[in-house]
C-alpha positions as CSV (number, residue, x, y, z in Angstrom):
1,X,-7.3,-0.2,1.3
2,X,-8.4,-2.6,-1.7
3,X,-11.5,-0.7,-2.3
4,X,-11.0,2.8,-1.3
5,X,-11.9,4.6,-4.3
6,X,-15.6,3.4,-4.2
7,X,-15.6,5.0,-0.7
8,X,-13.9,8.2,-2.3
9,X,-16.1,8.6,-5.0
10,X,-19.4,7.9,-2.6
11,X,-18.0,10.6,-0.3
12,X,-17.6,13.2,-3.2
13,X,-21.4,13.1,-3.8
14,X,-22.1,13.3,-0.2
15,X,-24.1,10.2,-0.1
16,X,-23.6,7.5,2.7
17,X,-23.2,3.9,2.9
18,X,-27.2,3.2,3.1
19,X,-28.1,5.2,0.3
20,X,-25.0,3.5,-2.1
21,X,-26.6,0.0,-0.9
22,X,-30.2,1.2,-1.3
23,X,-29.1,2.1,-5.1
24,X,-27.2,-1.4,-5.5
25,X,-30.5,-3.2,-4.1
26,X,-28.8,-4.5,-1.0
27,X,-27.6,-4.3,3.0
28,X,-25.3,-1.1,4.2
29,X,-24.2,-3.8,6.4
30,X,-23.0,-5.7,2.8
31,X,-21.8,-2.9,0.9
32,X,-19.9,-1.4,3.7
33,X,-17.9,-4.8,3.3
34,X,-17.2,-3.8,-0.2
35,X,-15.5,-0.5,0.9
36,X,-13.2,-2.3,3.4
37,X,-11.9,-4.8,1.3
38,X,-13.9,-7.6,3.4
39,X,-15.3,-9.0,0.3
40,X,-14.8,-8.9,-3.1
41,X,-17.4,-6.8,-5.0
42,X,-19.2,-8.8,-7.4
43,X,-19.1,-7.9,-11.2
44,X,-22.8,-6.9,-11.7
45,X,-22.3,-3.9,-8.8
46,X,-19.0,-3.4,-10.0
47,X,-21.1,-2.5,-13.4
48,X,-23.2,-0.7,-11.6
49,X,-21.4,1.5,-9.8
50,X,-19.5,2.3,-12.8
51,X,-21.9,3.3,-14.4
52,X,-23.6,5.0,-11.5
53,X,-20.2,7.2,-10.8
54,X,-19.7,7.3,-14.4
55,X,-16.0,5.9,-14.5
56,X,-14.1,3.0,-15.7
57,X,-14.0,-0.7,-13.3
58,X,-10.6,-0.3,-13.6
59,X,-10.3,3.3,-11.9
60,X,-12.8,1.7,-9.4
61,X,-10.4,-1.1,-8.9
62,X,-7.6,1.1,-8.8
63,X,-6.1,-0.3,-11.8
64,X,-5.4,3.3,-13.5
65,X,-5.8,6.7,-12.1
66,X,-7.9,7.7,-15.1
67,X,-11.0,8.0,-14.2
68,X,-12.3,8.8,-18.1
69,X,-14.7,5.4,-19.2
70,X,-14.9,4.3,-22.5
């Protein structure tokens, strides 16, 4: 799954879907789609959930398995 470590990461702070969406300023219906790999997360909530989790785009991405951001 393209996008599963921003489901991971949600899931580790016990939050759901609605409240992840209600942070981003949009639909659990939209976000959800973000999680599946259904569409492609734009780079302004990409930002923001980086900086929300407090972790790299590219650990969100999947890109490195360091989490650490710089």
């Amino acid at each position: 799954m393209p996008y599963s470590r921003i489901r991971d990461m949600r899931e580790d702070r016990d939050m759901n879907q609605t409240q992840v969406a209600k942070m981003l300023g949009m639909s659990q219906t939209g976000y959800s789609k973000y999680e599946t790999g259904e569409n492609d997360i734009p780079t302004a909530i990409l930002i923001k959930l980086s900086r929300f989790y407090n972790t790299s785009i590219d650990y969100l991405l999947g890109e490195t398995n360091n989490p650490k951001r710089y």
